[in-house]
N, C-alpha and C positions, 0 to 999 in steps of 0.2 A: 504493500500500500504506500501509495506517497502521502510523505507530512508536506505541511506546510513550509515549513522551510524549504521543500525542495522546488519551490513554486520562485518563476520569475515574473514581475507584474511590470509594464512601460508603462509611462505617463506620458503624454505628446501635446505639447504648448509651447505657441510660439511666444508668450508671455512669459519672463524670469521670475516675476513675482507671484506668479500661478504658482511654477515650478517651485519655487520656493515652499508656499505653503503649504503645496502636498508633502512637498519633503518633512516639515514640519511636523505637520499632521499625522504619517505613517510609521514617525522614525521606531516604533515600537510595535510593529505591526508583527507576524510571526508571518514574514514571506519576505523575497528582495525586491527591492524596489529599483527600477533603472527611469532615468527622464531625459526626454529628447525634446528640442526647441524645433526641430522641423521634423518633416513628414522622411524626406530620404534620409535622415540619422535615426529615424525610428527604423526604417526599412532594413539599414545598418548595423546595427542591433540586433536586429529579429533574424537576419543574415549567421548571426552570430552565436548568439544563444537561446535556448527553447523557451521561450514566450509563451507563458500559460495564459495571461491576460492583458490585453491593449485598451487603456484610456486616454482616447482623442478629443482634441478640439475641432469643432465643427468647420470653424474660418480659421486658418491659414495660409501665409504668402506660399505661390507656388502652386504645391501638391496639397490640395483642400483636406479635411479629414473626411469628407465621404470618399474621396479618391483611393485614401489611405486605407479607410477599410476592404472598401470594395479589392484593394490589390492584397492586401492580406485573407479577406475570405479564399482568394485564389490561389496566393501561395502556401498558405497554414491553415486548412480548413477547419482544423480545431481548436484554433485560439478562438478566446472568448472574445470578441468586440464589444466598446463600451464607447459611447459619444459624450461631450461635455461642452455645452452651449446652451447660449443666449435663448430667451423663449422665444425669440424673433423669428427661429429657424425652425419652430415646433410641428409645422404641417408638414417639410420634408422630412425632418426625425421619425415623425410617424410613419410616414411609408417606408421610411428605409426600415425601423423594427418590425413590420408588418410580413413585410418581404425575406425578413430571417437573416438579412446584413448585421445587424448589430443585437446583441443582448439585451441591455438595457441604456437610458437617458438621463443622465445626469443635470441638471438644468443648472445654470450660473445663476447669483450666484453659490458656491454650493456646502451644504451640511457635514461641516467633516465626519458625523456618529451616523450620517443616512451614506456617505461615502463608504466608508469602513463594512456597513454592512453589505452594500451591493456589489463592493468587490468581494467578501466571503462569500457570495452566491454567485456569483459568478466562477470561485476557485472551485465551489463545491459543483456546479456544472462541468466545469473541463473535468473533475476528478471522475466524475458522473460519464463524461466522451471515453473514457479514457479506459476506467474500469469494461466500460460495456463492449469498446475494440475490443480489449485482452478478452473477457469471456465469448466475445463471436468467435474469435481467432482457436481459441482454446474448444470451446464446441463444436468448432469445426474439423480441428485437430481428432476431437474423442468419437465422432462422426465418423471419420476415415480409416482410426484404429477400432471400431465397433464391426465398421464394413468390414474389415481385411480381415480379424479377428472371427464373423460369421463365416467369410470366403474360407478358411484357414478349417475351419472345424468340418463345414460341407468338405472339403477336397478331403479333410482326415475322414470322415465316416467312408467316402468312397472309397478311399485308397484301406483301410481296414475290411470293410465288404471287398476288395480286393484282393488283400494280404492274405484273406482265410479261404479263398478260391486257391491262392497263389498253393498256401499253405498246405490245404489236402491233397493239391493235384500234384505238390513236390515229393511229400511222404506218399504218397503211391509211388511214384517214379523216382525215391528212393532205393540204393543199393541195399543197405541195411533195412531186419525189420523194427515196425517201430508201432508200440503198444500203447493207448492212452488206457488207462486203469479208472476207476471211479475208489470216492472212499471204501467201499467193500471188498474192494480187490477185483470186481467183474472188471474183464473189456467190456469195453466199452466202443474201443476204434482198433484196427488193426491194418496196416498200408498192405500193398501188394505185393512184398515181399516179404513180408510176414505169411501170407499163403504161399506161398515157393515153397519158404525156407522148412517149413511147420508140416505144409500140407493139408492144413484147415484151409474150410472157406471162410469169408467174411460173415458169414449168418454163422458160421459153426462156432467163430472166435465170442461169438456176441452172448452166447448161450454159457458160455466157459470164464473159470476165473483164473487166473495167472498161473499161480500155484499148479493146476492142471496139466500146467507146461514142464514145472519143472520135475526134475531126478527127487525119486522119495528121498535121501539121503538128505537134497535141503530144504523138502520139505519141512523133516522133522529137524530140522536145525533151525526151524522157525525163520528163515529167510523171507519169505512172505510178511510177518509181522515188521522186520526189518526197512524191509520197500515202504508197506503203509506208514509208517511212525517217524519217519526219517524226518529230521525238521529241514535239512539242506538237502543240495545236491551230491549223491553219493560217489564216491572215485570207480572207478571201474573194476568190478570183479568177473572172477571167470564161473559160470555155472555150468553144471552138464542139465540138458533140455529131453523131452523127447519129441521126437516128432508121429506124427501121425501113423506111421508104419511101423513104428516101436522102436528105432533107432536112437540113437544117441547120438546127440552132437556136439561141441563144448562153444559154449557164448559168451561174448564176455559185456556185461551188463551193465549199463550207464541210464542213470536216475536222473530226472528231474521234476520238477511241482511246475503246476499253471492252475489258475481259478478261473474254472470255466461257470459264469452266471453266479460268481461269489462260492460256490462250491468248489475246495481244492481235489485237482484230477492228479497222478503221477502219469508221467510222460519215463516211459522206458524203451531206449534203442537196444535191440538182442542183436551183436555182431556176432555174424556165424566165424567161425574161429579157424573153421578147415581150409580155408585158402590162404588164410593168413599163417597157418602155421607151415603150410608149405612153400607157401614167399618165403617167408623166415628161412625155411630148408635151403632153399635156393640162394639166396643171398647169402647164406655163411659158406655155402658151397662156393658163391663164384670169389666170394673175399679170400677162401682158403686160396684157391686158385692162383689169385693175384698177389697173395701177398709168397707164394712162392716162386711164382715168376720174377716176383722182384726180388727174392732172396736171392736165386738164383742170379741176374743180372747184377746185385750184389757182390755175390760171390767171384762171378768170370770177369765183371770189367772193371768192377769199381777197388778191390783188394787184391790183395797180393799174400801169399804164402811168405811164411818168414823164413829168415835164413837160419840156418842151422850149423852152417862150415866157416863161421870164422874162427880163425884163432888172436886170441885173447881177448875177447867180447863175448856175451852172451846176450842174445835178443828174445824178449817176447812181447807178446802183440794182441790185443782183444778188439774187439768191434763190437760193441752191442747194439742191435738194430732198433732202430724208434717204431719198427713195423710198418711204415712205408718207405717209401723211395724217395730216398735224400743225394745229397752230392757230396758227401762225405766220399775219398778216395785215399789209396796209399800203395806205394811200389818200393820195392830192396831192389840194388841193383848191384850186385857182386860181381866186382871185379877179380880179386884174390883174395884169399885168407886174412887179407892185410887193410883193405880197403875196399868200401862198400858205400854206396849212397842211399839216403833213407828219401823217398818224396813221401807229403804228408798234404790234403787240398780240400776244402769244405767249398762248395759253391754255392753261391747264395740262392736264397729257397729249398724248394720240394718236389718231384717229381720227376716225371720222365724226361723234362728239359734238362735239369739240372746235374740227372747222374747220363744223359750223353756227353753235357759238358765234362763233367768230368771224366769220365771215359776217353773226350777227342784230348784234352788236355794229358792227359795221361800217355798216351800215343804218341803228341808229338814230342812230349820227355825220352820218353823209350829211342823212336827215331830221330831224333838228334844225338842223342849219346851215341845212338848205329854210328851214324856218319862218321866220328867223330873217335871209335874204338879199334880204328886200324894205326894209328898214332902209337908210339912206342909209351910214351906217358899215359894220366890221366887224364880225359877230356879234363878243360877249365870250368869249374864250378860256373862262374862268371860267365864264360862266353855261351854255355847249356843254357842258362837262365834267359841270358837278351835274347839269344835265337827262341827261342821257345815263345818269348813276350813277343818278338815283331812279328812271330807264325799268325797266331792264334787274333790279337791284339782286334783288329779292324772286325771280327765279326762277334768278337763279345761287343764291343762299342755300339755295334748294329743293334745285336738282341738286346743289349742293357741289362747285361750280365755280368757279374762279378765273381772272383775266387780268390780267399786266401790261401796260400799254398809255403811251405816251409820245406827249402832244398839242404836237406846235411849230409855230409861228407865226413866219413870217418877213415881217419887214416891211422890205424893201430902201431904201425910199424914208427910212425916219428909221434904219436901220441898225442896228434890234433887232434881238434873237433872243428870243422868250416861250417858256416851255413848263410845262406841269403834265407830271411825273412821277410813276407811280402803281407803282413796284416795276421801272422798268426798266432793265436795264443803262444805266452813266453811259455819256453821249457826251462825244467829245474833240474839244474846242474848241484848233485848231492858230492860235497868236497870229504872224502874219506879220513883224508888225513889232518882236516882240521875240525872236522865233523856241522860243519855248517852249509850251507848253499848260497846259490845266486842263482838268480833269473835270466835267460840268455834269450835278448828282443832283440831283431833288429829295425830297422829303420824305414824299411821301403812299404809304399800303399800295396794294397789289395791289384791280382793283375787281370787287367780289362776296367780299374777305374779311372786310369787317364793312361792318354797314348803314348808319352814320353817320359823314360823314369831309368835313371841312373842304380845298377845293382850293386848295394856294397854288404861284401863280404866277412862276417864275424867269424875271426878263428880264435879260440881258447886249446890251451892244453889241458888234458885228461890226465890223471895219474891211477892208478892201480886201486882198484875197489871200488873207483868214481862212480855214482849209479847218473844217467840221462833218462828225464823221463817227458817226454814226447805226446801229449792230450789236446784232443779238441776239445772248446767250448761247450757239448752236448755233455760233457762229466759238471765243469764248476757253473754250468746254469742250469742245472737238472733242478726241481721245483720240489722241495720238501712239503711235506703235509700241513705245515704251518706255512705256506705259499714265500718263503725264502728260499735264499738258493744255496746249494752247495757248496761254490766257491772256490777260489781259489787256496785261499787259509786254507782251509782243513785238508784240499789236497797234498800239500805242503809238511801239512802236520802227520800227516798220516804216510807220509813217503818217509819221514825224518826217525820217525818212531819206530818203522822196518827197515830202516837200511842197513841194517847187517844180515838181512836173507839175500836170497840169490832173488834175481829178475821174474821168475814165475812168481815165486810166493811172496813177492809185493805186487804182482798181478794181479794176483790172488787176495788178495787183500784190498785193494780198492776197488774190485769190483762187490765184490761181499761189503764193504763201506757203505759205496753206494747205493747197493739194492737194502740193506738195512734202513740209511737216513731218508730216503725217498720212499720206501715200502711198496718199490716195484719194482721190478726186471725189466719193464720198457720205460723208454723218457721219449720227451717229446722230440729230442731231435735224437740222431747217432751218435754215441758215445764210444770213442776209439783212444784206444792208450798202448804207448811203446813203450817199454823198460830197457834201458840201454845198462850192462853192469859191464867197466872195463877188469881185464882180469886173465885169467886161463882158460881156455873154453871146456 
C-alpha cells in the first residue's frame, strides 16, 4: 500500500505570492509538495517525477491551465487534476469537471482547511486509480493461471486415461510375468506372459490366489503372508513356482504396493529364471574363454621365461595377472654367463591395443639387438635404446600412446649395473655390505610422449650378495581394503627385512605380502617383480 509520504503533489501559479502561501499552508502536510510559476516547468517536473496530484491556475501567460491539464490528462492519465481560479471562469470550470478533465475547483480566493481536505480526496482517489490497476492487473494474472491450471488438469486426466491404456497394453506385451494381487492374496490381473510362462488362462488366474502358484515348501514358510504385510518394496528373491503341467520353475520375485481406488493392491513381477540362468552359463563360459586367450597372448608375447644360466646372478621373476589384458611386458636377453639384458614396459591403458603395443615394442628391442649381435662387443645400451625410440616413435605419436619401459644391462664379469630409464618405477638397489639401499631412477620421459629425447645412461656397481629388485606400479598401487595403497615403503620394508634369503624366497615373500594386505590374488592392474641377487649361481 502506498503512504502518504510517498505521494508527490504540484502546485502551478504564475503568482509568487500564491506560491508562497501554499507553501505556507502545507509545510506540515504528510505528502511532498513541489511549485511551478509556469505551465512548461510544471510539465518539467511531471517529466521528472511521479505526480500523484496537479493544482492549477486557470489564467496563465502562455500555456493556460486548461491547456495544462488537458496535456497532462494525455500524458499521465492518472494524475488527479485540480483547477484554482477566479469565479469569473466558473461556466468553463464546469464543463471542463463535467467532461472528467479535472477532479475538482478550487475557487480564489481560497480556504486553506477546504484546501487540505480536497487535496486528501483527491490523494485518496489516485490511491483508489491505483489500487484498482494493480487488482485488474493481478485478476487478470489469477485469470490466466486458473485457465492454464484447468488446461493442465484436462490434459492430466487424459494423459492418465492414457497412461492406464499405455499401462495394461505394456504389461501384456511385457517379457516378464506380472501379477496385480488384491489385499486377500487373489489375482486379481495377470499380463500375457504370465499365461506363457504359468500356462493358466487369464479367467483361470482370476479364480486363483498366489500362493497356488507357488512350491509347498514356501508355502508353508509363510511367504505369502510375507508378500501381503510387506510395508515397502521387497528386494528380489528366488522362489520355485509350478506351472500348470506340474513342473517346476525357479522365479525370482520383485514386490511392489499401488492403491488402486484407495485400496492397497501388490504388484509382483515372476522372472522366469531359466534363461537367465543359462545367459549366466554362457557368459562365464565365453569370459572363461577370453580370459584365457588373453593369458595365453600373455604368456607368448607379452613375457619372457627367465634365465636360469648365468653365472654369478640368480634371477626370478613373477607376473600376477589383473585378469585382463594389460600392456605390462618383459624380455632377458643373454648374451653369456657374464652378461645379460633385462627389458621391463607397462603401456599405458588396457586391452588389446595396448599389449600389441607392447608386443610391437618388444620386437623391435629383440630386432635391433639382431642387427647389432654380429659385432665382437656388446650392442651399446644407448645406441639399442634411440634406434628403438626413432623405430616405433611416429606411430605411438599417431595412436596417442605411451610406454614406460626400463633397459638394464648387467655385466657380472666387471660388476656393473647400466640402465636407461624412461618413466619407470625406481628399482631398489639392496647394499649387502653396508646393509642399506638406494633407489636407482633415471631421468628420461615415458617413450612415445615426445618425439625428441636424449638417452642417459645410469651405471652403479654391484658387489656380492647385492639383491636388485625390478617392480611395476600394479604391486605399490594395488588398493588395500581400507582403499590405501600398498606403496612403495612397505615394499622396501619388506625387501630389507628378507634380504638374506636367496631371490625366490623374497619372491616368495612379497607376493604372499601382497595377497595378505590387499586380501586378493588379482589387483586391478598387473603386478610383475624381478629379484636380481648378485653372487654364485
Amino acid at each position: 500500500m502506498l503512504l502518504s509520504l510517498d505521494f508527490h503533489i504540484l502546485f502551478v501559479d504564475d503568482e509568487q505570492d500564491a506560491l508562497f502561501s501554499l507553501k505556507r499552508y502545507l509545510r506540515n502536510e504528510p505528502y511532498t509538495t513541489h511549485f511551478a510559476n509556469s505551465a512548461k516547468e510544471a510539465l518539467d517536473l511531471c517529466d521528472k517525477l511521479n505526480i500523484a496530484v496537479v493544482v492549477t491556475d486557470l489564467r496563465m501567460p502562455g500555456i493556460s491551465g486548461l491547456e495544462l491539464v488537458e496535456t497532462l490528462q494525455r500524458l499521465y492519465p492518472d494524475m488527479v487534476r485540480i483547477i484554482l481560479s477566479g469565479t469569473e471562469d466558473i461556466t468553463m470550470i464546469i464543463e471542463t469537471i463535467n467532461s472528467g478533465r479535472i477532479f475538482r475547483f478550487i475557487p480564489k480566493p481560497m480556504e486553506p482547511e477546504r484546501l487540505k481536505a480536497i487535496v486528501k480526496d483527491a490523494l485518496s482517489f489516485y490511491r483508489l486509480q491505483i489500487e484498482h490497476r494493480e487488482m485488474t492487473v493481478l485478476a487478470e494474472k489469477q485469470k490466466r493461471y486458473l485457465t492454464r491450471i484447468n488446461d493442465e488438469l484436462r490434459q492430466t486426466t487424459v494423459r492418465i486415461r492414457e497412461s492406464e491404456l499405455r499401462f495394461r497394453a505394456m504389461n501384456d506385451a511385457a517379457f516378464d510375468p506380472i501379477f496385480l494381487i488384491d489385499p486377500n492374496g487373489i489375482i486379481v490381473y495377470a499380463n500375457t506372459s504370465a499365461e506363457t510362462t504359468f500356462g493358466f488362462s487369464k479367467t483361470e488366474f482370476l479364480s486363483m490366489r498366489f500362493r497356488d502358484l507357488m512350491a509347498p515348501e514356501h508355502v508353508e514358510e509363510g511367504f505369502e503372508h510375507t508378500l501381503l504385510t510387506a510395508s515397502c518394496m521387497l528386494q528380489e528373491c528366488q522362489i520355485d513356482c509350478i506351472q500348470k503341467d506340474g513342473r517346476t520353475i525357479n522365479v525370482g520375485i520383485s514386490v511392489g504396493k499401488v492403491d488402486l481406488q484407495s485400496v492397497p493392491h501388490i504388484v509382483i513381477i515372476a522372472r522366469d529364471n531359466t534363461l537367465r540362468i543359462q545367459e549366466e552359463k554362457s557368459r562365464m563360459h565365453l569370459l572363461k574363454v577370453q580370459q584365457t586367450l588373453e593369458s595365453q597372448i600373455e604368456r607368448r608375447l607379452l613375457q619372457s621365461n627367465t634365465p636360469r644360466n648365468l653365472g654369478g646372478a640368480t634371477i626370478s621373476h613373477f607376473m600376477l595377472s589383473s585378469g585382463h589384458l594389460n600392456g605390462d611386458f618383459s624380455d632377458f636377453i643373454v648374451y653369456d654367463r657374464q652378461h645379460a639384458d633385462i627389458l621391463v614396459g607397462d603401456v599405458m591403458g588396457h586391452g588389446i591395443l595396448s599389449a600389441l603395443v607392447g608386443s610391437g615394442m618388444k620386437s623391435i628391442y629383440l630386432r635391433t639387438i639382431a642387427r647389432k649381435s654380429f659385432r665382437e662387443k656388446l650392442p651399446d645400451l644407448k645406441e639399442v635404446v634411440s634406434e628403438l625410440h626413432e623405430e616405433c616413435i611416429q606411430d605411438l605419436l599417431e595412436i596417442e600412446i605411451y610406454a614406460t619401459m626400463l633397459f638394464f644391462r648387467l655385466d657380472l664379469e666387471k660388476r656393473l649395473l647400466s640402465m636407461i630409464d624412461c618413466g619407470h618405477t625406481a628399482s631398489i638397489h639392496v647394499h649387502a655390505a653396508s646393509g642399506t639401499y638406494s633407489l636407482l631412477k633415471g631421468t628420461n620421459l615415458p617413450v612415445g610422449m615426445v618425439e625428441q629425447q636424449t638417452f642417459e645412461v645410469v651405471t652403479v656397481p654391484v658387489e656380492y650378495d647385492d639383491i636388485i629388485v625390478i617392480y611395476s606400479d600394479g604391486i605399490t598401487e594395488a588398493r588395500l581394503p581400507d582403499n590405501s595403497l600398498f606403496e612403495e615403503g612397505r615394499l622396501i620394508d619388506l625387501v630389507m627385512n628378507h634380504r638374506h634369503m636367496g631371490s625366490d624366497r623374497i619372491l616368495d615373500q612379497i607376493r604372499k605380502e601382497l595377497a595378505s594386505a590387499t586380501g586378493s590374488d588379482t589387483f586391478e592392474d598387473d603386478a610383475s617383480c624381478i629379484v636380481i641377487r648378485i653372487g654364485n649361481e
